[in-house]
C-alpha positions in Angstrom: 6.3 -7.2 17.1 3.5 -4.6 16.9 0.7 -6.4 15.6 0.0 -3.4 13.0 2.6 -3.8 11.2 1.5 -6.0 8.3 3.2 -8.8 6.3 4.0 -6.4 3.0 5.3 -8.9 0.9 3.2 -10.5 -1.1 1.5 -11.6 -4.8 0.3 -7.4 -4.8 3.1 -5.0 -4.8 2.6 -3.2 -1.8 2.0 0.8 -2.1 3.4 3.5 -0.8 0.5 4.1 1.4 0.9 0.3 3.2 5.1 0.9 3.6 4.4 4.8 4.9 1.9 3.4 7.4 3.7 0.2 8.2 6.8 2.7 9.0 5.3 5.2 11.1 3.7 2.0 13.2 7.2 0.7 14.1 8.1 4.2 14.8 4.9 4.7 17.0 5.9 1.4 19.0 9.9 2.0 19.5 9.1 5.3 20.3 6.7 4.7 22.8 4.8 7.9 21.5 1.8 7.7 19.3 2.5 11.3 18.6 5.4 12.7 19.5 6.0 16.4 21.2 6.7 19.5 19.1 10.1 19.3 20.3 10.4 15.7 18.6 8.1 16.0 15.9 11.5 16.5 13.3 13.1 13.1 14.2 9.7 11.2 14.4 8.9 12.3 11.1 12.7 11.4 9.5 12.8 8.1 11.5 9.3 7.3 9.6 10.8 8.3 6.0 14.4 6.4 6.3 12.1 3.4 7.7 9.8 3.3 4.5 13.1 4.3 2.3 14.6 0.7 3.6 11.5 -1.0 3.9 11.0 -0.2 0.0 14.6 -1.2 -0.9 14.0 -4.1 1.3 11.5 -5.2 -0.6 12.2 -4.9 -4.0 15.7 -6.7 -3.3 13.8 -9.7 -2.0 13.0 -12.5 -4.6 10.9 -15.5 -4.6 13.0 -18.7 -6.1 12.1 -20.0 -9.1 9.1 -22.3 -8.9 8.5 -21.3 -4.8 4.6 -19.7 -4.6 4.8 -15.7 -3.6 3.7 -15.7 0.2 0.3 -15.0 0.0 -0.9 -10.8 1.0 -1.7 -10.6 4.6 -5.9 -10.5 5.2 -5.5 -6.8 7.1 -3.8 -5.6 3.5 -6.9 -6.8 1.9 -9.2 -5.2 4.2 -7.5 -2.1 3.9 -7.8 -1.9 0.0 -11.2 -3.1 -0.1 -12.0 0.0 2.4 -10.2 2.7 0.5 -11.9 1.4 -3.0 -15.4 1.7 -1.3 -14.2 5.3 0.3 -13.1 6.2 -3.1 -16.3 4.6 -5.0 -18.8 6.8 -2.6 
């Protein structure tokens, strides 16, 4: 698996920003395009929104049995929201 693509579940709801990005990585590596042509750029695009469209249903059908600990957010996630805050803050 690509190592971009993160681990999305976890104690944090992920946002739409991590399932969009985590989409158009798996795109990026089935593809084999990190940007696609003009004459492609449609169906990238739609495979990247029905990707995030399941990856969302995915995830909030997926529950954590009672008393089992939440898997814990991936480190990359926490990165990345640390980095927007401070983008955002300056």
């Amino acid at each position: 698996m690509c190592r971009s693509i993160v681990t999305l579940r976890g104690e944090d709801e992920a946002t739409d920003e991590e399932v969009e990005a985590a989409a158009l990585q798996f795109v990026r590596k089935v593809s084999g395009h990190r940007t696609p042509s003009r004459s492609n750029q449609a169906a990238f695009e739609q495979a990247v929104v029905e990707i995030a469209d399941a990856t969302r249903r995915l995830l909030d059908g997926l529950v954590t049995p009672p008393g089992a600990k939440p898997p814990a957010m991936a480190r990359s996630r926490i990165v990345a929201r640390e980095k927007r805050q401070r983008a955002t803050q300056a």
